[in-house]
C-alpha positions in Angstrom: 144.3 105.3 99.3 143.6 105.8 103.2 147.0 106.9 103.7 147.4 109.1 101.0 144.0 110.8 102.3 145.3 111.1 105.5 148.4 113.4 106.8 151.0 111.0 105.7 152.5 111.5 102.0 152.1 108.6 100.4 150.8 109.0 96.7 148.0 106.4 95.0 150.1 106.6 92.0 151.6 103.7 93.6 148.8 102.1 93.7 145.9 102.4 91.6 147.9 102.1 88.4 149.0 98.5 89.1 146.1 97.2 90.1 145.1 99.1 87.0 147.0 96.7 84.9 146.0 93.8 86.8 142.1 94.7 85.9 143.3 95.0 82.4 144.3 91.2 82.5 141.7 90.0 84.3 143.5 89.4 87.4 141.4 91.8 89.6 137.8 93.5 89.2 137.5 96.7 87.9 134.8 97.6 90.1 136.2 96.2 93.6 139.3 98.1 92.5 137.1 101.5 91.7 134.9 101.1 95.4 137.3 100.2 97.5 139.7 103.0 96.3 136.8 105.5 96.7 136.2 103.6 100.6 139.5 104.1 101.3 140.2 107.7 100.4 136.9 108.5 102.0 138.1 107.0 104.9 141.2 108.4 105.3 139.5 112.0 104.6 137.6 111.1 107.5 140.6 109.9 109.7 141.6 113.4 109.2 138.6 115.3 109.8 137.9 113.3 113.1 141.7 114.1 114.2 141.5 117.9 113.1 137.9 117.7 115.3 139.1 116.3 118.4 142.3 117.9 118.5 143.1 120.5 116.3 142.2 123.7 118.1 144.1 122.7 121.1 146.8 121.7 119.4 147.2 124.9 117.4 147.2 126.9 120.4 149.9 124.8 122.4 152.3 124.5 118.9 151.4 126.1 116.9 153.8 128.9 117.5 156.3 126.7 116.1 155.1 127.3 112.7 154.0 131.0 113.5 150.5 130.3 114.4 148.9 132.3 116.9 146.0 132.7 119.0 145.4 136.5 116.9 146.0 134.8 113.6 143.1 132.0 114.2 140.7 134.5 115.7 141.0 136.0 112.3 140.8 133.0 110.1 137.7 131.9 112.3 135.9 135.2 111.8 136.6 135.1 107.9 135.1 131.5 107.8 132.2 132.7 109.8 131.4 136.0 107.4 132.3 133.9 103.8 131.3 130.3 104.7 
């Protein structure tokens, strides 16, 4: 669950449905499997929102001309966010 709530595509359908099963016989606890799939996508979702936080911006503005980003196009997304929330 951490890495599909990170950057990397790797879907929890690989996951959570076999340990599914294995709650269903009696191999694993339903609830262990239920908090630690909600820690681990929380945590992922916070291994990208520290990474987007400490990096992000400057990383953007030295590459992100690669994928047509540039400084004018995030000036205007920022002043959107800042006038809708």
């Amino acid at each position: 669950m951490t890495i599909e709530s990170s950057f990397i595509p790797f879907p929890s359908e690989l996951v959570m449905p076999p340990a599914g099963y294995l709650c269903s016989k009696g191999a694993m606890s339903i609830y262990l499997v239920i908090i630690f799939g909600t820690l681990g996508s929380l945590f992922g979702a916070l291994i990208n929102y520290y990474l987007s936080y400490t990096i992000g911006l400057p990383f953007l503005l030295k590459y992100g001309r690669f994928i047509f980003i540039n400084q004018k196009m995030l000036k205007k997304v920022e002043v959107f966010f800042l006038k809708h929330g």
